[in-house]
C-alpha positions, 0 to 999 in steps of 0.5 A: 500500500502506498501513497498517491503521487498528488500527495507526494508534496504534502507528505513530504512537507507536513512534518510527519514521517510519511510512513508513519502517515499511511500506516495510520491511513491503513489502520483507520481505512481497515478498522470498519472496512468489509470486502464487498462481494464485487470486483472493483479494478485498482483506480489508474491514479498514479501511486508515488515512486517513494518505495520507503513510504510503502505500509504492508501488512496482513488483513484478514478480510472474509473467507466467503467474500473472498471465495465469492470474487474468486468464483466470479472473477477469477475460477482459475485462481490465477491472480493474487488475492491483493488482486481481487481487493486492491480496488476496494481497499486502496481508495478508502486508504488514500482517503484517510491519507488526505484527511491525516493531512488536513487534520497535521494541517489544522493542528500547525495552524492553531496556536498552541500553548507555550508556542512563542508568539 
């Protein structure tokens, strides 16, 4: 899972480890996500090249869900399963990425305590 690449610059430039950014992405992406049961094709935005940026991880998604695309978009078994669920997952991640930002984007711009002035 990474990045998109229109969000390169704002990754780069909020403060934060941009790992440590998508990775939170991921986690809140996943927490109340569910497989759906159709085949939705990975979106053609352009990810961004920075490999180190890069979260994996395990998800365990419904064993049914998965048997269900399986059988309808792939009953040889001939693609990944990171495949079958990429296009569901990816843009919920992406989101999530977007509102990290807004949320590091707020915090800087309301003075804090003990910030001088």
């Amino acid at each position: 899972m990474n990045a998109l690449e229109r969000q390169e610059d704002a990754l780069i430039d909020c403060g934060v480890d941009p790992a440590h950014v998508i990775r939170a992405a991921l986690r809140r992406a996943v927490k109340n996500w569910q497989l759906g049961p159709d085949f939705v094709p990975p979106a053609e935005e352009q990810r961004t090249r920075i490999t180190e940026w890069r979260a994996r991880t395990s998800l365990a998604v419904d064993a049914a869900a998965v048997t269900t695309l399986l059988r309808a978009y792939d009953p040889l078994d001939v693609l990944s399963k990171w495949t079958l669920i990429r296009g569901q997952l990816e843009p919920p991640v992406w989101a999530e990425i977007d509102a990290i930002l807004a949320e590091i984007a707020a915090h800087a711009a309301v003075p804090h305590e003990g910030d001088a002035s």
